[in-house]
C-alpha positions as a printed Julia matrix, in Angstrom:
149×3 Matrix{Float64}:
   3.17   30.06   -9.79
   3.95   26.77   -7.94
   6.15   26.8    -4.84
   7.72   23.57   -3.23
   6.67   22.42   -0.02
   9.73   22.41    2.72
   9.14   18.16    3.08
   9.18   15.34    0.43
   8.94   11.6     1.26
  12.6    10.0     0.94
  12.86    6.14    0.62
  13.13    5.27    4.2
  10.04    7.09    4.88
   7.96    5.06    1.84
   9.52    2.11    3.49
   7.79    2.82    6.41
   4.53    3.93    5.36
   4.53    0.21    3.31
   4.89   -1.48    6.38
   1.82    0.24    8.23
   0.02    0.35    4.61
   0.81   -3.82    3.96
  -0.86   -4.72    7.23
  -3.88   -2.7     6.99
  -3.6     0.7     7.95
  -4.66    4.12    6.69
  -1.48    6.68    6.22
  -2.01   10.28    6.9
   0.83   12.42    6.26
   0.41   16.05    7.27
   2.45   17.45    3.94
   3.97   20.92    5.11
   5.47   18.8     8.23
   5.99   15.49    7.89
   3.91   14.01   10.39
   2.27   10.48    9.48
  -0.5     9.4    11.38
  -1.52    5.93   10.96
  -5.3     4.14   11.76
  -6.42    0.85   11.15
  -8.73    0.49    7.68
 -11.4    -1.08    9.77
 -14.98    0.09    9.82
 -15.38   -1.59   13.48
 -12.65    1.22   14.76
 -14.35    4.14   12.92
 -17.56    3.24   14.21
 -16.18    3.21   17.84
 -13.47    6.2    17.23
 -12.02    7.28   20.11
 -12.37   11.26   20.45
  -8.07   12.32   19.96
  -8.65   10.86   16.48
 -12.05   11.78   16.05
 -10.64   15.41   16.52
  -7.85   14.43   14.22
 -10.35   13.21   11.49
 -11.78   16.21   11.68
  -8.35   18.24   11.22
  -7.7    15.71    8.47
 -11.28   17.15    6.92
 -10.86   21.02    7.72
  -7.4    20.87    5.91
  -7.57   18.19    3.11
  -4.97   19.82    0.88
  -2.09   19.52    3.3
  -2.31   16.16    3.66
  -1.28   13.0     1.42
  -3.22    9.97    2.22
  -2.48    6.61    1.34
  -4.89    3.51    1.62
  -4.11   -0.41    1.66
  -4.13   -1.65   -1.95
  -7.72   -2.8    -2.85
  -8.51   -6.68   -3.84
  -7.92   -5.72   -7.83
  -4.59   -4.25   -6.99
  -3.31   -6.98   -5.05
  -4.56   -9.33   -7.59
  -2.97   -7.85  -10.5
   0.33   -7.94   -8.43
   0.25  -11.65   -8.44
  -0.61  -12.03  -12.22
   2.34   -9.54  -12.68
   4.58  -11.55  -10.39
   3.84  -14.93  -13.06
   4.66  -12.39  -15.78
   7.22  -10.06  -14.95
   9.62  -13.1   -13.07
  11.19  -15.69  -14.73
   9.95  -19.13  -13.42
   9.24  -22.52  -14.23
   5.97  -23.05  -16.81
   4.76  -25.43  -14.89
   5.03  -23.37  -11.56
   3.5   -20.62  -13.68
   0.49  -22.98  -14.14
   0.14  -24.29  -10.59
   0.13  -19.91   -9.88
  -2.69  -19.67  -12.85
  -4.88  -22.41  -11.28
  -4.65  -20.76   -7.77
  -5.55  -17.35   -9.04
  -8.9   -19.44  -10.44
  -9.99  -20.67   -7.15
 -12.92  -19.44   -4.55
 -10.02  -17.62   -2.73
  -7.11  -16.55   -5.12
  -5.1   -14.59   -2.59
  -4.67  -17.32   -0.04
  -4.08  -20.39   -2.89
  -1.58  -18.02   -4.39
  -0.19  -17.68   -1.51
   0.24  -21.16   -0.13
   1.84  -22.24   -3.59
   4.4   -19.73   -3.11
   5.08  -19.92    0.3
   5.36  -23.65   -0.32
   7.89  -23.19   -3.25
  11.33  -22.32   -3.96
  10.26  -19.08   -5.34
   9.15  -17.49   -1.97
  12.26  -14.77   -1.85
  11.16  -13.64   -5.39
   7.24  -13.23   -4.37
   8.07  -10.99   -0.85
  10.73   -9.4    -2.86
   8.58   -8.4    -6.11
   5.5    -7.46   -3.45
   7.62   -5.35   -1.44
   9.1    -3.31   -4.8
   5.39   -3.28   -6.18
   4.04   -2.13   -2.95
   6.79    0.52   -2.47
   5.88    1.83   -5.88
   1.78    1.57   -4.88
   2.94    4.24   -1.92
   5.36    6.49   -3.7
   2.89    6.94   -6.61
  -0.12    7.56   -3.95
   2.39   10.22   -2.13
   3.73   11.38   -5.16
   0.12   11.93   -6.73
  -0.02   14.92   -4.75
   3.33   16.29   -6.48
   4.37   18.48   -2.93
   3.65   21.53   -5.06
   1.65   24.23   -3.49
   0.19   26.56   -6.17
């Protein structure tokens, strides 16, 4: 017998959780209460942790079931979000192409990015990141289904 959980992520809170999530941070949401707890994905800070969220690591640990943690997208992720992007949105071919070529560089994310920050298509890249990044978060909250068995 599965019984819901009193909490469930609503849109405003994935929208915050992508923000923290898109610029490098760990969430931790405590699931029977809401709480979110965010740390930076950054080996330097874990090696140096401070002890309040050493002890809260620890709590994390001792009660892994009760919480939902989300993670910023690896390098494969993100990739496939900008081969999506020259898929899924209408644009020019040769635009298309210019994206292709900077995908096939030594560093794909930041070529990709200068193309399409120096385009007219900017508003549809932050725009179709934002939706696909939203749906990364929902899918790593929802994962955990808020069921209790």
């Amino acid at each position: 017998m599965t019984t819901r959980l009193s909490f469930e992520p609503n849109d405003e809170l994935i929208q915050s959780i992508t923000r923290e999530v898109q610029s490098g941070n760990i969430c931790y949401l405590h699931r029977p209460s809401g709480e979110v707890n965010y740390l930076p994905d950054d080996d330097q800070f874990f090696d140096n942790l401070p002890d309040k969220w050493s002890e809260f690591l620890d709590f994390v640990e001792a009660n892994e079931g009760d919480f939902a943690i989300v993670e910023p997208m690896d390098e494969f992720d993100t990739h496939q979000i900008m081969t999506d992007f020259m898929v899924d949105v209408t644009l020019p071919v040769d635009f298309t192409d210019l994206l292709y070529d900077s995908l096939q560089s030594k560093d794909p994310k930041a070529a990709f990015i200068l193309e399409v920050n120096n385009s007219p298509y900017r508003k549809h890249w932050t725009d179709y990141q934002q939706q696909r990044y939203e749906e990364y978060v929902r899918t790593g909250l929802l994962d955990y289904d808020w069921e209790e068995e």
